[in-house]
C-alpha positions as CSV (number, residue, x, y, z in Angstrom):
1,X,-25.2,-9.4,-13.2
2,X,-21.7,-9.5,-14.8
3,X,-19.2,-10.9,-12.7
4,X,-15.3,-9.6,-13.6
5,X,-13.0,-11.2,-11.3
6,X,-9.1,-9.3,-11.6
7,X,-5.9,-10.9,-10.9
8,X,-2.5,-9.7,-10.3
9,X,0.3,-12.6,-9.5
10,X,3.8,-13.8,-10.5
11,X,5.7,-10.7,-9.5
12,X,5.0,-9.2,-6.3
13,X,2.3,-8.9,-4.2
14,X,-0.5,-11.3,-5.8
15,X,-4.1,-10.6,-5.0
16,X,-7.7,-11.2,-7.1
17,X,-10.7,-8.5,-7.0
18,X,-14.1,-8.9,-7.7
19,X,-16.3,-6.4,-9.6
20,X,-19.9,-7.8,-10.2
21,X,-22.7,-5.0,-11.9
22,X,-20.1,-2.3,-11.8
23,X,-19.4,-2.6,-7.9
24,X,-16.7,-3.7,-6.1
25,X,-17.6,-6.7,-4.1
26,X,-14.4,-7.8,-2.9
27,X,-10.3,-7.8,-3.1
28,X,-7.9,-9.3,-1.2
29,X,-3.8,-10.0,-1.3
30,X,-2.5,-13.8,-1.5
31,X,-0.6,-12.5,1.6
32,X,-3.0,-12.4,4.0
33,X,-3.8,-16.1,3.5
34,X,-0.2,-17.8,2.9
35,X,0.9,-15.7,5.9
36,X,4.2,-15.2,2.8
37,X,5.0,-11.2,3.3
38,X,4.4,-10.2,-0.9
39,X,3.7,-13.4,-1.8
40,X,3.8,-13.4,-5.6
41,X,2.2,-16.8,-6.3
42,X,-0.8,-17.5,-8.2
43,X,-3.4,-16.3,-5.9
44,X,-5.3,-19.1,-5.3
45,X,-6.9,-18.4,-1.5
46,X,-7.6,-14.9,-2.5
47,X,-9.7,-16.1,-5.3
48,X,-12.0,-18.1,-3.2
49,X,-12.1,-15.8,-0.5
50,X,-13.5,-12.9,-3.0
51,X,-15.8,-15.3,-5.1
52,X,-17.0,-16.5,-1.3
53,X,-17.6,-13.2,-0.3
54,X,-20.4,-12.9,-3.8
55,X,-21.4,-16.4,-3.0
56,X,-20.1,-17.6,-6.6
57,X,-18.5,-20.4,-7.9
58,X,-15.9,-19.7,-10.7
59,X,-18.2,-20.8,-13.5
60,X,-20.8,-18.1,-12.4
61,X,-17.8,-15.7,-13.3
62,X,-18.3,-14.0,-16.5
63,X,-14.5,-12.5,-17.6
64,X,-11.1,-13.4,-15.9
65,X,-8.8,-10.4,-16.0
66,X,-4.8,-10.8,-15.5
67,X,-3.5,-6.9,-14.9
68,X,-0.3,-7.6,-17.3
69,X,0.6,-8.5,-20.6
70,X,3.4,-11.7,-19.8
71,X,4.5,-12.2,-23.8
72,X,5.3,-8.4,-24.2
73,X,6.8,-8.4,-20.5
74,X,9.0,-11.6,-21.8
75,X,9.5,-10.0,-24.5
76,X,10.9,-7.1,-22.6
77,X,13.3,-9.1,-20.6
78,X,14.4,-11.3,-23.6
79,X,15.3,-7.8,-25.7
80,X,17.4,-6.6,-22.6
81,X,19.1,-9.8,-22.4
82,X,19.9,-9.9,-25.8
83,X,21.3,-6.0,-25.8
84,X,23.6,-6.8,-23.0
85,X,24.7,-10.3,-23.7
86,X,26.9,-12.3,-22.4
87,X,26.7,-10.2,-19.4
88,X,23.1,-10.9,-17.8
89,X,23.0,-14.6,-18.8
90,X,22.6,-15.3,-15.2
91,X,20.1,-13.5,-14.6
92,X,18.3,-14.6,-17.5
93,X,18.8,-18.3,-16.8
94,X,17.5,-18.1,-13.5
95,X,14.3,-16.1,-14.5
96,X,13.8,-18.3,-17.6
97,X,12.7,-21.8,-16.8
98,X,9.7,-20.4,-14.4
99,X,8.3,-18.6,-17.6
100,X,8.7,-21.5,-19.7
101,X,6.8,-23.4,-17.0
102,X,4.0,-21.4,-15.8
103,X,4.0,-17.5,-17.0
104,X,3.6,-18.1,-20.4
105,X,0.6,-20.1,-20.0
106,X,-1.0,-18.1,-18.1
107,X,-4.3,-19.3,-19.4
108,X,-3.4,-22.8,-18.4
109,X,-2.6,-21.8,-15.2
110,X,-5.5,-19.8,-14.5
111,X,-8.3,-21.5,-15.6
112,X,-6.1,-24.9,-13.1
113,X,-6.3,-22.3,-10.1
114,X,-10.6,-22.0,-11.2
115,X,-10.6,-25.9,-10.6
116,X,-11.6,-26.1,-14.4
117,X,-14.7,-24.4,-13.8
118,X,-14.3,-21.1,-16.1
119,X,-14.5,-21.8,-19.4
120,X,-14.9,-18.5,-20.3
121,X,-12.0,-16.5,-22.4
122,X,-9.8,-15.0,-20.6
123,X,-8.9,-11.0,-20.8
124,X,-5.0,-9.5,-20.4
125,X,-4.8,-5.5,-19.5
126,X,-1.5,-3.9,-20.3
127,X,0.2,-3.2,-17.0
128,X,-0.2,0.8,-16.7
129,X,-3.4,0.4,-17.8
130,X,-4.3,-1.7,-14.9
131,X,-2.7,1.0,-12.7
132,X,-4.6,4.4,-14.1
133,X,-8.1,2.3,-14.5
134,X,-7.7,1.5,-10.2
135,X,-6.4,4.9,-10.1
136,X,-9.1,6.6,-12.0
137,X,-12.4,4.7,-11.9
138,X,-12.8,3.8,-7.8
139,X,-12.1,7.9,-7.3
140,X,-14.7,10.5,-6.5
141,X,-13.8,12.3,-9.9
142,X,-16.2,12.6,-13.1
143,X,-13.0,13.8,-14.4
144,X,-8.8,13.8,-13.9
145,X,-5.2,13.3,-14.9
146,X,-3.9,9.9,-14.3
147,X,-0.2,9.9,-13.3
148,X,1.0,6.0,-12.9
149,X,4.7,5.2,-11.6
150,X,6.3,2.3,-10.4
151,X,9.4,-0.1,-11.4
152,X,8.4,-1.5,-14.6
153,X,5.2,-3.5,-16.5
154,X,6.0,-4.9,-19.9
155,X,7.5,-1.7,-21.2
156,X,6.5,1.3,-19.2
157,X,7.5,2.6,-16.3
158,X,5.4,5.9,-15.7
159,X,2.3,7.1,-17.8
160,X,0.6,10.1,-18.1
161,X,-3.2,10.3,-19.4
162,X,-6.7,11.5,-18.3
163,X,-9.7,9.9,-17.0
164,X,-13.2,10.8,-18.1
165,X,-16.3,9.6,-17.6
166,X,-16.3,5.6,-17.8
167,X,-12.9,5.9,-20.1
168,X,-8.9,6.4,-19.6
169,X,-6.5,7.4,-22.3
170,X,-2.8,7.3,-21.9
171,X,-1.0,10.5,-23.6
172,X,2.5,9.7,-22.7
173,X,4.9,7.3,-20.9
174,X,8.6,6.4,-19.8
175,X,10.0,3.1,-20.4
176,X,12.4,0.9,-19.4
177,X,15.1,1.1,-17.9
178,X,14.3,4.4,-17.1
179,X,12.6,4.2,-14.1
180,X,11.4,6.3,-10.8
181,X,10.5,2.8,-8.7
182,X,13.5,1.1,-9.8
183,X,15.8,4.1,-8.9
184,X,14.1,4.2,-5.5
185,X,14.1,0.6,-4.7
186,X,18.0,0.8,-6.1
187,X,18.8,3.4,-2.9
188,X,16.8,0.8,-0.9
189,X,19.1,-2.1,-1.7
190,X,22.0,0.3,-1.2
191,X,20.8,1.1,2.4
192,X,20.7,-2.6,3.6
193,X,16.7,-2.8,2.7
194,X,14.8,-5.4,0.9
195,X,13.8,-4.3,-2.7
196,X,10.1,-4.1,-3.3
197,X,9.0,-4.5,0.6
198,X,12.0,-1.8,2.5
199,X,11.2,1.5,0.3
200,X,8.6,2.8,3.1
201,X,11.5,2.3,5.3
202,X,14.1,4.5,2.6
203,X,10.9,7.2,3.2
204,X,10.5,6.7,7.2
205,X,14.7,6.8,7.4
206,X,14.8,10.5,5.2
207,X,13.6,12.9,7.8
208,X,16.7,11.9,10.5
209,X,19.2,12.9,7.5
210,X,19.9,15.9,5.3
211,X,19.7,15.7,1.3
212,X,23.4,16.6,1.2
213,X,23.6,14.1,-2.0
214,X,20.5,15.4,-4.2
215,X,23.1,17.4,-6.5
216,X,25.2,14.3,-6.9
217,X,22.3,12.5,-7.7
218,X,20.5,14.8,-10.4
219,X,24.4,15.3,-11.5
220,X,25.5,12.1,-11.9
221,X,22.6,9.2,-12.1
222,X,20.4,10.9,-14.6
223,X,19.4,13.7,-16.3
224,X,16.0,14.5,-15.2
225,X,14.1,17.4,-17.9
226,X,11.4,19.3,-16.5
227,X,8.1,18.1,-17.7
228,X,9.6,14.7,-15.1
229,X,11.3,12.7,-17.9
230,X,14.5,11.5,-17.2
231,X,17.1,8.9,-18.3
232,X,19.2,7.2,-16.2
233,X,22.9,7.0,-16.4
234,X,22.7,2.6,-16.7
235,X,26.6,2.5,-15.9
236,X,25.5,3.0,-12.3
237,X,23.0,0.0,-11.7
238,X,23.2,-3.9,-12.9
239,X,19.4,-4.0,-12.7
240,X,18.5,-4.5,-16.4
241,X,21.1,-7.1,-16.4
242,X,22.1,-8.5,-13.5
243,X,21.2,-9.9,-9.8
244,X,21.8,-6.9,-8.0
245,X,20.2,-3.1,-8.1
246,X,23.8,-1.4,-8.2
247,X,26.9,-1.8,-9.9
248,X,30.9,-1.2,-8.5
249,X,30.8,2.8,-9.9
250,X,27.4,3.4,-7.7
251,X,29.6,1.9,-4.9
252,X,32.0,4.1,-5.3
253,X,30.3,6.9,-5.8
254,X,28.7,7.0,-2.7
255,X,31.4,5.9,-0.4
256,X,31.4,2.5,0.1
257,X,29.9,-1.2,-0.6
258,X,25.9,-1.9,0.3
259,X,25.0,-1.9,3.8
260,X,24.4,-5.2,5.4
261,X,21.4,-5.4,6.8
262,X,23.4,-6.1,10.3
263,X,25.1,-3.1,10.3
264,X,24.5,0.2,11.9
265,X,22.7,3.0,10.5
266,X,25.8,5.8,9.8
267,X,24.7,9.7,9.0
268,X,25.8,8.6,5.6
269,X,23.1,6.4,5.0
270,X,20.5,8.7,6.2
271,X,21.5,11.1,4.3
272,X,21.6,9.4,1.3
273,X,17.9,8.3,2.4
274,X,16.9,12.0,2.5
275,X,18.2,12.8,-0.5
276,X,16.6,10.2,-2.8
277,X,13.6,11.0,-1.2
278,X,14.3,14.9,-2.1
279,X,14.9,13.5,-5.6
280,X,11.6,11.4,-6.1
281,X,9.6,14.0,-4.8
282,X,10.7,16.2,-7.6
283,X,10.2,13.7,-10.2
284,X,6.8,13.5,-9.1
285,X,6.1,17.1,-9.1
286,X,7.6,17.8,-12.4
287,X,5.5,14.8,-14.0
288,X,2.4,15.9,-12.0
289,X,2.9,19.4,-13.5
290,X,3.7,18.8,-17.0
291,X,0.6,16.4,-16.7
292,X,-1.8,19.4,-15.5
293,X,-0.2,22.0,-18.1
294,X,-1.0,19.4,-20.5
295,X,-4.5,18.7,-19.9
296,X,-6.0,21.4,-18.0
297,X,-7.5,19.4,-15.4
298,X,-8.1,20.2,-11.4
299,X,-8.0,16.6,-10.5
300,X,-5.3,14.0,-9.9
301,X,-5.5,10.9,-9.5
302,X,-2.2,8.3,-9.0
303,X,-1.3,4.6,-8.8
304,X,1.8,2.5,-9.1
305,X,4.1,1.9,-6.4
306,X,5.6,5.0,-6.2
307,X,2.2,6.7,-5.4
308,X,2.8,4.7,-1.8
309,X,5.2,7.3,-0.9
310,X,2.9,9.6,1.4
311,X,5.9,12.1,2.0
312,X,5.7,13.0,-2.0
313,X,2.1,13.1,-2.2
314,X,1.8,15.3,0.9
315,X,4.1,17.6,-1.3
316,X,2.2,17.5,-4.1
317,X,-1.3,18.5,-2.4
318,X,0.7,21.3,-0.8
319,X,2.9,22.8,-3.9
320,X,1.3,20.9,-6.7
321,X,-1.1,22.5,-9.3
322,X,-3.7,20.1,-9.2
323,X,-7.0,21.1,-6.4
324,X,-7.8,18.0,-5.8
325,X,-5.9,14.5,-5.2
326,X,-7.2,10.6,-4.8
327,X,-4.6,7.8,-4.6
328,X,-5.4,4.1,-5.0
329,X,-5.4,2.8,-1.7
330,X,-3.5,-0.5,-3.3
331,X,-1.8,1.6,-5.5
332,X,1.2,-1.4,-5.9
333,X,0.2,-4.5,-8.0
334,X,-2.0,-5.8,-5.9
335,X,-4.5,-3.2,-6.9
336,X,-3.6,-4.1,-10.9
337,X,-5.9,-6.8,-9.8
338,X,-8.8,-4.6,-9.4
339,X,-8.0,-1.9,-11.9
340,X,-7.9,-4.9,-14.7
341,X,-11.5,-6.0,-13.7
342,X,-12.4,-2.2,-13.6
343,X,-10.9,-1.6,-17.0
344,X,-12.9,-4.8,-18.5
345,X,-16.0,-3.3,-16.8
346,X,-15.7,0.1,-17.8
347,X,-13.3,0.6,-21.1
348,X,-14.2,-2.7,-22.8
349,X,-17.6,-3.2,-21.6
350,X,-18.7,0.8,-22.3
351,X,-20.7,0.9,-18.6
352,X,-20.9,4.2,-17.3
353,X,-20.0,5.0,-13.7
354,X,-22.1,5.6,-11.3
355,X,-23.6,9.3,-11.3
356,X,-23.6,11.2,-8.3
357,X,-19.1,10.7,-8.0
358,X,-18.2,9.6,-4.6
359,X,-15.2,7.2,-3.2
360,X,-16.3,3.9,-4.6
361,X,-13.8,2.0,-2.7
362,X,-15.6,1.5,0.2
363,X,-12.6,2.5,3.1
364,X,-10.6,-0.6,0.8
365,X,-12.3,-2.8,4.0
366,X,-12.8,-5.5,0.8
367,X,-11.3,-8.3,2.7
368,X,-13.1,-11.3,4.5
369,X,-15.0,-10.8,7.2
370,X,-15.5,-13.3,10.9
371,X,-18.6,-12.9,12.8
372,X,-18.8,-12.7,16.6
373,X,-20.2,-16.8,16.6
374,X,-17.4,-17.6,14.5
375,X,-15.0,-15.5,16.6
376,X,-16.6,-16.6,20.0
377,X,-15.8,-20.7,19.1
378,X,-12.0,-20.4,17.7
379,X,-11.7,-18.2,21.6
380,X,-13.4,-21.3,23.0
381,X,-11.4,-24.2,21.1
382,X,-8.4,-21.9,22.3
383,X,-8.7,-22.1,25.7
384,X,-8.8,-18.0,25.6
385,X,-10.0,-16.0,28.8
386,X,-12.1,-13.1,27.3
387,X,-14.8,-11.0,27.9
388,X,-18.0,-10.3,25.5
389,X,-19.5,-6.6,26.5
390,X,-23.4,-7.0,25.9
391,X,-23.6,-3.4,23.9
392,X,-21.4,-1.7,21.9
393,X,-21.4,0.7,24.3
394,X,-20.0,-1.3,26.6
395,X,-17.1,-2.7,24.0
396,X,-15.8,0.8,23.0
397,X,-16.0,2.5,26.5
398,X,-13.8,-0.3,27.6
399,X,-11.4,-0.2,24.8
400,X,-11.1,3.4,25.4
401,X,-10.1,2.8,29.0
402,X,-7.6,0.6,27.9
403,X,-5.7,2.9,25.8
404,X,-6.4,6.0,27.9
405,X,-4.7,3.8,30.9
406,X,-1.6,3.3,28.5
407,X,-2.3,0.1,27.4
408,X,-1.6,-1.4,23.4
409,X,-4.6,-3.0,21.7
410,X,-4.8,-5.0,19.2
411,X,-8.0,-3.9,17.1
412,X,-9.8,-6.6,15.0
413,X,-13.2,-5.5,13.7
414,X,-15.2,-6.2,10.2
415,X,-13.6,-6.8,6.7
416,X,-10.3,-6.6,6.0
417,X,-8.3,-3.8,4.5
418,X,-6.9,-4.0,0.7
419,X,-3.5,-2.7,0.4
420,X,-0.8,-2.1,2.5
421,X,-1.9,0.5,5.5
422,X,-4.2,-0.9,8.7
423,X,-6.9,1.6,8.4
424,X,-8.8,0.1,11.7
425,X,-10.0,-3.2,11.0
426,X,-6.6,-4.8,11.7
427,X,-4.7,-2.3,13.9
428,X,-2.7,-1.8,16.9
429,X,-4.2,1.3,18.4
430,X,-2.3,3.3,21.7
431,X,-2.6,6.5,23.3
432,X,-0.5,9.2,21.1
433,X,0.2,11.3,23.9
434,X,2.7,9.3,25.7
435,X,6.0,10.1,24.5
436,X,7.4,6.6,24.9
437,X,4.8,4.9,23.3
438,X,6.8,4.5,19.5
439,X,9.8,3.3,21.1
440,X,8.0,0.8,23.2
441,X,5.5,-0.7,19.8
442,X,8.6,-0.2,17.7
443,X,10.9,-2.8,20.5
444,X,8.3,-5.1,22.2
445,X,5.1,-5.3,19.7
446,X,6.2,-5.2,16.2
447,X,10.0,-6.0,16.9
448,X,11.2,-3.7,14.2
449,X,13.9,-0.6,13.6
450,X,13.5,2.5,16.5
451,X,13.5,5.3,13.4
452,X,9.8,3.5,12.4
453,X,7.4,6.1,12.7
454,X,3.6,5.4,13.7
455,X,0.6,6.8,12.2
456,X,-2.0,9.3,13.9
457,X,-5.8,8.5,13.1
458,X,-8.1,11.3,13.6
459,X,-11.8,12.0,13.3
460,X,-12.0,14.3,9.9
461,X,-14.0,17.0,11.8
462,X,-10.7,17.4,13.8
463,X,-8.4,17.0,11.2
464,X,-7.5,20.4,10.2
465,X,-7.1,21.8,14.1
466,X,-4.2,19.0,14.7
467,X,-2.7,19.2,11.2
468,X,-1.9,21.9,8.8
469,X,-4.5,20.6,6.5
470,X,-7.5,21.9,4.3
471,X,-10.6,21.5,5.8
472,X,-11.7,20.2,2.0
473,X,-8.8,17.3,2.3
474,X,-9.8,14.3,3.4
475,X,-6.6,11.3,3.8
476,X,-8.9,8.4,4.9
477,X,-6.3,6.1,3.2
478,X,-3.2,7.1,5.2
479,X,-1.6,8.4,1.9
480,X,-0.8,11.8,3.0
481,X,1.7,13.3,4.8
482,X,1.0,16.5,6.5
483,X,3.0,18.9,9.3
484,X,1.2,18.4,12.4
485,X,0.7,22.2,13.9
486,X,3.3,22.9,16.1
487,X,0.7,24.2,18.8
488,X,-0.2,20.2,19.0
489,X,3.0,17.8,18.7
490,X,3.7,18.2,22.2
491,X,0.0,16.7,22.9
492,X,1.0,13.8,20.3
493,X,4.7,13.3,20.4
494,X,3.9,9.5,19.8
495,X,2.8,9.9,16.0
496,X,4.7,13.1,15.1
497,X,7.8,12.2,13.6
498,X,11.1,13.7,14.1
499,X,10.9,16.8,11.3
500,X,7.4,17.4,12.5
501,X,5.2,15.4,9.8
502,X,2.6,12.6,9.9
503,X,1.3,10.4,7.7
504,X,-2.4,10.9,8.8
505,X,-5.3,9.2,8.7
506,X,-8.7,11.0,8.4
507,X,-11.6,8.8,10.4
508,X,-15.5,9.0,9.4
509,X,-18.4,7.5,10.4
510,X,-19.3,6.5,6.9
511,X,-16.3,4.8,5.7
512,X,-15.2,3.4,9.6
513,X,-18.4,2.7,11.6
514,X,-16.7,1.5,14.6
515,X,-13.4,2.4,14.4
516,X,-15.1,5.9,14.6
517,X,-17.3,5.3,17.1
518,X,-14.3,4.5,19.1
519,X,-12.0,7.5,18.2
520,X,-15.1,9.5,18.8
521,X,-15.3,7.4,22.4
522,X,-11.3,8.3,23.2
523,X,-12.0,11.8,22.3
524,X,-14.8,12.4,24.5
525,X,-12.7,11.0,27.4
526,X,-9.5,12.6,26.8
527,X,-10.0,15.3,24.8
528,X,-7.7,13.9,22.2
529,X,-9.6,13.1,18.7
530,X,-6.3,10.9,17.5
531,X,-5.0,7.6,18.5
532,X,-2.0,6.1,16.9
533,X,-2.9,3.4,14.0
534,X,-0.3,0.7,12.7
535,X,-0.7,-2.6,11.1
536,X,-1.7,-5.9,13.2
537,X,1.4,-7.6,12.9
538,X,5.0,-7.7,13.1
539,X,7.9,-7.3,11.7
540,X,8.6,-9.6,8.6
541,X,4.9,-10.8,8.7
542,X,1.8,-10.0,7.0
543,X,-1.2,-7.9,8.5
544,X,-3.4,-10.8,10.3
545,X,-6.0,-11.9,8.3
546,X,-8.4,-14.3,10.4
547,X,-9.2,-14.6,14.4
548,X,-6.4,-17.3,15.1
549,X,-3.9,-15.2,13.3
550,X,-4.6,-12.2,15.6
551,X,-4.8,-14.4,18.4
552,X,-0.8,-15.7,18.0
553,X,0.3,-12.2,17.4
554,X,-1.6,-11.3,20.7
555,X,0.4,-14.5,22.4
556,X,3.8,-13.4,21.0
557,X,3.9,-10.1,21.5
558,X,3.6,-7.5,24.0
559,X,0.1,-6.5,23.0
560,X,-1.4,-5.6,26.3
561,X,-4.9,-6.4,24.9
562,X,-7.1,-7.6,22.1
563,X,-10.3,-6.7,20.8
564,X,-11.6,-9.4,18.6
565,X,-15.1,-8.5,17.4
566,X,-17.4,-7.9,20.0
567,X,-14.5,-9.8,22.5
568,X,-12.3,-8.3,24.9
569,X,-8.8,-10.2,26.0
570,X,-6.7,-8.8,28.6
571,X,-3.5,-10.2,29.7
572,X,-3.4,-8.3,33.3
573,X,-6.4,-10.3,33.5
574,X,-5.6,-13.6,32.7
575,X,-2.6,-13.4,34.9
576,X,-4.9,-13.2,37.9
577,X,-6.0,-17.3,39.5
């Protein structure tokens, strides 16, 4: 059985994914194992945790995949160094001696990280590529468009192309410095937010502010044509050449210097947030609709970083002329990692895909996995007071008590997700119905910004009488935003944010086992078929990976409860002699 194992590292947001006879096995972010939020190092522990998961060493493996092309990418940054010298020298010089060192032998470097093991040859994916092949071949399609946008690979920045059968072809792209990420992540800075990790905050910030500076925006930062081209006026940023995002004339433009991330949040800056959100979102649905008038097909499918940003993809579902949507769950670069072994299975290899469609990603619950023994003895070596229910029965009907009493859980079942959204294996779950819950998670669990909106889970049978959505439209992903019907945000004030949206997350038995069983337990004793989801962990940290990281999040925070496996921990409990 061929064995393909992916890797994305060295930029942002490292992982490794493991495809083996056409299915994926496993894929996991270096993150979740350095406990580094992003980290962009070689992804060593994510390596072994996916070739653990097959029970393979690396010489079993039979092609090693890197998502990105580094020479063409050096190449890239050398060209717009030499095009704006003298002025980027610093950033140059700083970003030079780590490519000298280590990203221009990649090979070395890899096959050091495989403890000399593979002796195989070693396969390089252009960027994009990596981004419409996890895009295209994990989705339920036999056919699609494949619209890719993020900040920048070697040269592209967006692509346009179609997916058929066991094949993807690019049509079109933008390239550098032209970019949809990089303008995004250039509001971010602005706003006092940390570039490449603070745009889901931009997007979180936009509904509490009115686009009052789209005009200025489309007027004076680029000229954007309708089939979603654009090019960017470059006197406004020092990204291609310096160490920051925005230059003095951006500054003034927009009344003032960056926001320090100390400083209050004015009306200003949420309105600039709403408006470069207004902004993306039309990029997006003038690419996406170029892309279908192009090709003729009723199926999209996206990846790329910018394909994170639920609010856009909610919009283009709803106005959009494409039936059908499926984003990549990882759709950053962490999924490059699997898209590159996908793209070696599929495009370069000549296997088919599976007949029959279907979501082949499996929930994205690719991570590692801790079973109850294993659970059960790091609770003992800890010292923890816990409870083990003897049925599952037992487990969820307690864990439903808890949150229908008000109480926070943390919620630690199976394999972990791949990407960035808890989608019930590492989760704080509440009640949505009390209206102080978001301010109460937002200050005393995950220690983060009050304007932080939570997400609503919710069995797909139930779906569409809580949300105006199809009943065809499934969001299992949390990639979607959707208006929650107005008859219901007054039942679920905790997950509907302030101008009446949510980015929803559609629950089934198939992809969630448990997690379903116990949304399908809440419902049944509340009459509620939604509880909020966000990620196990807090702010500035990584989603927990393994029973002990859980545990100290549990310890430091005020999580009321934890359910580890088949384990219940209560801290009302242990207070008592």
């Amino acid at each position: 059985m061929t064995a393909i194992l992916g890797i994305s590292a060295w930029y942002h947001d490292a992982a490794a994914a493991l495809v083996a006879g056409g299915e994926i096995v496993a894929a996991a972010q270096e993150e979740r194992f350095s406990r580094v939020k992003h980290d962009p190092r070689f992804p060593r522990r994510a390596v072994e945790a996916c070739l653990d998961q097959a029970g393979l060493d690396p010489g079993a493996v039979d092609y090693v995949v890197f998502y990105d092309k580094p020479v063409l990418k050096f190449g890239r940054i050398l060209d717009t160094w030499l095009a704006t010298a003298p002025r980027g020298f610093r950033a140059f010089a700083r970003a030079l001696p780590v490519w000298l060192s280590s990203k221009l032998h990649l090979p070395r470097e890899m096959r050091r990280a495989l403890r000399g093991a593979y002796r195989k040859r070693f396969v390089f994916t252009a960027h994009h590529e990596a981004h419409a092949a996890s895009a295209f071949f994990p989705s339920p399609f036999s056919e699609a468009a494949v619209l890719t946008l993020d900040g920048v690979g070697e040269w592209a920045t967006a692509t346009g192309g179609t997916g058929r059968g066991g094949r993807i072809e690019i049509l079109e792209e933008l390239r550098f410095p032209h970019s949809a990420g990089l303008l995004y992540s250039a509001f971010t800075g602005y706003l006092g937010f940390r570039v490449n990790s603070g745009e889901y905050k931009v997007m979180g910030l936009a509904p509490y502010g009115k686009p009052r500076y789209a005009g200025l925006i489309l007027d004076k930062l680029l000229d954007l044509r309708e089939d979603g081209s654009f090019r960017l006026d470059l006197s406004y940023f020092d990204y291609p050449h310096g160490l920051r995002m925005t230059s003095r004339r951006f500054h003034r433009l927009f009344g003032g210097p960056p926001r320090r991330p100390d400083e209050p949040l004015e009306e200003r800056h949420r309105d600039l947030a709403a408006s470069i959100q207004r902004v993306t979102e039309e990029i997006v649905l003038r690419a996406a609709r170029h892309l279908h008038a192009r090709t003729g097909m009723r199926n999209l499918c996206l990846a790329g970083g910018v394909a994170l940003n639920c609010v856009a993809n909610g919009r283009l579902l709803r106005e959009g002329p494409f039936e059908r949507i499926w984003v990549q769950p990882a759709a950053g670069d962490a999924g490059g990692a699997l898209g590159a072994a996908l793209f070696v299975w599929h495009q370069l290899l000549g296997q088919p895909r599976p007949a029959g469609g279907g979501d082949r990603q499996k929930g994205s619950l690719l991570g590692p996995e801790h079973p109850d023994a294993a659970i059960r003895s790091f609770l003992d070596r800890a010292g923890a007071r816990y409870d083990a229910p003897e049925t599952e029965e037992e487990l969820l009907e307690r864990t439903a008590d808890l949150l229908a009493r008000g109480r926070v859980v943390g919620w630690f079942q199976g394999r972990m997700e791949f990407g960035p959204r808890a989608l019930g294996a590492r989760s704080i779950l509440a009640d949505p119905r009390d209206p102080g819950m978001r301010d109460r998670i937002n200050g005393k669990v995950k220690f983060r910004e009050s304007f932080r909106p939570f997400a609503p889970a919710v069995l797909r049978e139930h779906a569409p009488a809580w949300f105006d959505l199809d009943p065809e439209t499934e969001s299992p992903y949390m990639l979607l935003a959707a208006p929650v019907r107005a008859s219901r945000r007054r039942e679920i004030p905790a997950v509907t944010h302030v101008d009446g949206s949510a980015r929803l997350q559609t629950v089934d038995e198939a992809r969630h086992g448990r997690f379903a069983r116990l949304l399908a337990r809440f419902h049944a004793r509340t009459g509620c078929p939604v509880l909020l989801n966000t990620s196990f962990n807090v702010r500035g940290e990584p989603i927990v990976c393994t029973p002990e990281d859980a545990w100290k999040c549990y310890r430091a925070t005020g999580l009321d409860a934890l359910v580890l496996g088949g384990h219940v921990l209560e801290k009302e409990r242990e207070a008592r002699p």
